[in-house]
C-alpha positions as a Markdown table, in Angstrom:
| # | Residue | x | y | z |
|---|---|---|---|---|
| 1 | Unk | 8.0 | -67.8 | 74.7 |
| 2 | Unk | 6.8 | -65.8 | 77.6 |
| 3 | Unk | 4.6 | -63.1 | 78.0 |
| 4 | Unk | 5.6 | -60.0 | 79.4 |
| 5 | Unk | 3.1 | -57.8 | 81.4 |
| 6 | Unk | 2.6 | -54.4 | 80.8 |
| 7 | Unk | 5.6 | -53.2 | 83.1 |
| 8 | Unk | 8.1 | -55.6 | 82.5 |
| 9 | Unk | 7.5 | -54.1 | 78.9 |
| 10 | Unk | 7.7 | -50.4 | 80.4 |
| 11 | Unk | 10.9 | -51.9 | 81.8 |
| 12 | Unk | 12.2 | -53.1 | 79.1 |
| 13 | Unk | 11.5 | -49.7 | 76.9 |
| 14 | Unk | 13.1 | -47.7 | 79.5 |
| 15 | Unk | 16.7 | -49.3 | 80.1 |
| 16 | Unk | 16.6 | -50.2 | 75.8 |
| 17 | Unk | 19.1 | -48.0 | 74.3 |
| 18 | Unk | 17.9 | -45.3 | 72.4 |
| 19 | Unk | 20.5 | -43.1 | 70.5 |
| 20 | Unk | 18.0 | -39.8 | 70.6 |
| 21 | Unk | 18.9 | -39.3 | 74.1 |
| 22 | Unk | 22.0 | -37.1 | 74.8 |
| 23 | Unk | 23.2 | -39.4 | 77.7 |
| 24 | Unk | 22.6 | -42.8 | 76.0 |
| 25 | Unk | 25.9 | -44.5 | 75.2 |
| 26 | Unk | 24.6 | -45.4 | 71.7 |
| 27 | Unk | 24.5 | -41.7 | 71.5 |
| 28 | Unk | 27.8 | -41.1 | 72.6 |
| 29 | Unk | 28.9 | -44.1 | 70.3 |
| 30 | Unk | 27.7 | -42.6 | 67.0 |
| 31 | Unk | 29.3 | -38.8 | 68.1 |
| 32 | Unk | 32.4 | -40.8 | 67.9 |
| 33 | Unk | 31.6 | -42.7 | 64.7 |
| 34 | Unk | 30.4 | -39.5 | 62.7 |
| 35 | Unk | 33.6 | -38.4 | 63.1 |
| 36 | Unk | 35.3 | -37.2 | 59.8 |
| 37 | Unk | 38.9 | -39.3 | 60.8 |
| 38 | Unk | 37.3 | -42.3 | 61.6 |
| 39 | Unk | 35.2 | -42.9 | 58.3 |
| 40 | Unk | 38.1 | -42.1 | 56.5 |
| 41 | Unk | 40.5 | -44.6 | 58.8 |
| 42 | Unk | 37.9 | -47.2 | 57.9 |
| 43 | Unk | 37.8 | -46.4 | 54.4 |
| 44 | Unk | 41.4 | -46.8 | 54.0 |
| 45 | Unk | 41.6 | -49.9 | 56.0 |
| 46 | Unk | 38.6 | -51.5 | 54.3 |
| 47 | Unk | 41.2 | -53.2 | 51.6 |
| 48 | Unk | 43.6 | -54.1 | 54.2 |
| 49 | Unk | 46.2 | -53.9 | 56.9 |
| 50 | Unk | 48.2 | -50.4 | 56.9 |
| 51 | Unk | 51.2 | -48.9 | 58.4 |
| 52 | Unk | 51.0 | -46.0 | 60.4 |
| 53 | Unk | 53.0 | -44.6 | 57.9 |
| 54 | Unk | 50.9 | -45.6 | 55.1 |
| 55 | Unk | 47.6 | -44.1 | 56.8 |
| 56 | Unk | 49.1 | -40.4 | 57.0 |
| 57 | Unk | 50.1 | -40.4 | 53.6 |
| 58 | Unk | 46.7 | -41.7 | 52.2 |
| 59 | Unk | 44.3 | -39.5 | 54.4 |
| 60 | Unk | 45.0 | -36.0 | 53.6 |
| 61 | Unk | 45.1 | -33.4 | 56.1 |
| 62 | Unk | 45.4 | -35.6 | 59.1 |
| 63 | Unk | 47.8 | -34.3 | 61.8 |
| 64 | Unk | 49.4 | -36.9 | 63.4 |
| 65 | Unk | 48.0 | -36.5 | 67.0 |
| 66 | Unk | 44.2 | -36.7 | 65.4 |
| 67 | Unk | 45.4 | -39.5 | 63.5 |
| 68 | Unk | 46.6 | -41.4 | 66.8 |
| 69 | Unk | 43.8 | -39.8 | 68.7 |
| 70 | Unk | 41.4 | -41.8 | 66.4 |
| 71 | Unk | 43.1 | -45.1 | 65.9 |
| 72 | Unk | 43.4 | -45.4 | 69.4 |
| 73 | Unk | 39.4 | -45.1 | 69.6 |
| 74 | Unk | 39.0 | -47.3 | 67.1 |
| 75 | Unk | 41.2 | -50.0 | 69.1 |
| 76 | Unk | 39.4 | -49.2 | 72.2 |
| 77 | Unk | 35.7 | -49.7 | 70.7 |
| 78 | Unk | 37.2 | -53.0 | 69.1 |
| 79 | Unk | 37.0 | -51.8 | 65.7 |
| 80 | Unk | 40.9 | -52.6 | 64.7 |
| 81 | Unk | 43.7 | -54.1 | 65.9 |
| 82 | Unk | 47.0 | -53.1 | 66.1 |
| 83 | Unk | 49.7 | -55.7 | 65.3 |
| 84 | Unk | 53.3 | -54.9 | 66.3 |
| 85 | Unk | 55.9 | -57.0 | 65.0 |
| 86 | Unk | 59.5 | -56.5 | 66.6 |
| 87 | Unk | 62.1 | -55.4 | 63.9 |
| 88 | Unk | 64.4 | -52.8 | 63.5 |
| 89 | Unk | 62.7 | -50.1 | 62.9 |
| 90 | Unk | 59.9 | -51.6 | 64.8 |
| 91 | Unk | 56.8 | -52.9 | 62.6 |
| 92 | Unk | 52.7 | -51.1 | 63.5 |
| 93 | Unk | 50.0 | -52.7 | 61.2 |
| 94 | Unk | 46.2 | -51.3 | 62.2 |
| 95 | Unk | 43.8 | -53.5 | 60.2 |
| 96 | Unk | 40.2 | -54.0 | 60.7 |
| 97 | Unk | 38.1 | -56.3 | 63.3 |
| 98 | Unk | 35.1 | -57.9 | 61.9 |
| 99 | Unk | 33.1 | -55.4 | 63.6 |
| 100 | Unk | 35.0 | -52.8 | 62.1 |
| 101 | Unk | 34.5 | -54.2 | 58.5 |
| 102 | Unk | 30.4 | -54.7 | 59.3 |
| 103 | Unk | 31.2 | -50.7 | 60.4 |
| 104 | Unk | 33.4 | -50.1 | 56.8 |
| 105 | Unk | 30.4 | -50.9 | 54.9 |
| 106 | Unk | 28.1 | -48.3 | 55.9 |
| 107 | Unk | 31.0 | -45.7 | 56.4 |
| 108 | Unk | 31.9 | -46.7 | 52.9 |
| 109 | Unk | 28.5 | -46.5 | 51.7 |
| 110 | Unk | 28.7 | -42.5 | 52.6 |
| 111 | Unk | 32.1 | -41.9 | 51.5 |
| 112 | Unk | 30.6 | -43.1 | 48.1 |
| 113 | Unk | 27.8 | -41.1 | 48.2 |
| 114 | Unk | 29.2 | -38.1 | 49.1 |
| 115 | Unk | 32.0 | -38.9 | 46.4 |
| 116 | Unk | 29.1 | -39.2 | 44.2 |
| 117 | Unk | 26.7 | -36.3 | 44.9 |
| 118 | Unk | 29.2 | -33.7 | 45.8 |
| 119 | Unk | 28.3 | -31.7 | 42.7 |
| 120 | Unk | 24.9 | -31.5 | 43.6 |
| 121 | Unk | 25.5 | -30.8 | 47.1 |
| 122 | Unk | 27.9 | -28.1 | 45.9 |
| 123 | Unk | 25.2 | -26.6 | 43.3 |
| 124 | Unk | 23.0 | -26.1 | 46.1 |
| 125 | Unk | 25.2 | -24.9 | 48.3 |
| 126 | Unk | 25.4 | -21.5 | 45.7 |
| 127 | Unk | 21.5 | -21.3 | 44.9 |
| 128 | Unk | 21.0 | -20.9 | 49.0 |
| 129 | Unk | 24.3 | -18.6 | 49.0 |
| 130 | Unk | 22.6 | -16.4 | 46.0 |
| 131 | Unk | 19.4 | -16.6 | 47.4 |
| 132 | Unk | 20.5 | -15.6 | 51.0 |
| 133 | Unk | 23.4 | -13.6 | 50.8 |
| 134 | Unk | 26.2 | -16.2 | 51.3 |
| 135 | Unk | 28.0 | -15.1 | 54.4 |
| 136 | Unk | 29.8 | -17.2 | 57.0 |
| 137 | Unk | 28.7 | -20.4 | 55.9 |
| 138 | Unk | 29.7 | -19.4 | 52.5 |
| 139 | Unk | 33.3 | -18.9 | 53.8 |
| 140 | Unk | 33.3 | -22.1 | 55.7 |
| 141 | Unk | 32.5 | -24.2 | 52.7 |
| 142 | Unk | 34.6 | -22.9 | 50.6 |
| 143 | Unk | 37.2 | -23.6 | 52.7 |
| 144 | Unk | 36.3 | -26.9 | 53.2 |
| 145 | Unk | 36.0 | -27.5 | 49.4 |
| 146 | Unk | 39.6 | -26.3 | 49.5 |
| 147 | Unk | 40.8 | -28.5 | 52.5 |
| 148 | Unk | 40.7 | -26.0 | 54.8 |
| 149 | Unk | 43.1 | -24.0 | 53.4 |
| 150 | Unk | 42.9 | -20.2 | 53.0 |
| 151 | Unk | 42.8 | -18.5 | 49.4 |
């Protein structure tokens, strides 16, 4: 193995990706993957191929241009495929790539965790509210809690 000198390793540091910086495509690359409809696209594909169909009924609250929005990112970034099978009506199947699946286990990982500690998160939410007189972020999440929709 060769030895680098002290500016080939300066080199190397400077075009390395590094996700801190605003214009680093990692950067750009995890915007897109902390994206609320694309952990829950991978979560629902995790078990398996889905219709389109199938996919709006099991992610709530998805309209159906966000919905098409994100499954065409997903194809583009190589994270699913999309199978079309002629037939009358024609047949869409999105299922995911093995990168997607390496993806579906950390995305999966958070959905669980937030499945798991949303009680806590939600008990703390009202001690800072109390403690700080609540206000728009109060609103917000309760909205949120609600699925965005208003009282």
């Amino acid at each position: 193995m060769a030895t680098m000198t002290a500016a080939q390793r300066r080199e190397q540091a400077r075009i390395a990706y590094d996700a801190f910086l605003r214009d680093c495509p990692t950067n750009q690359l995890l915007g897109r993957l902390s994206d609320k409809w694309v952990g829950l696209v991978v979560a629902a594909l995790t078990p398996g191929p889905l219709r389109y169909s199938e996919l709006s009924r099991k992610i709530a609250g998805v309209s159906p241009k966000m919905l098409t929005q994100t499954l065409r990112s997903l194809e583009r970034d190589g994270l699913l495929t999309r199978t079309v099978t002629p037939s009358v009506p024609v047949r869409v199947d999105y299922t995911l790539t093995p990168l997607g699946s390496s993806l579906a286990l950390l995305l999966g990982g958070v959905k669980e965790w937030a499945e798991a500690h949303f009680d806590e998160v939600h008990t703390a939410r009202a001690h800072y509210d109390a403690d700080n007189g609540g206000g728009a972020e109060k609103q917000r999440d309760a909205a949120a809690d609600r699925g965005g929709r208003r009282p």
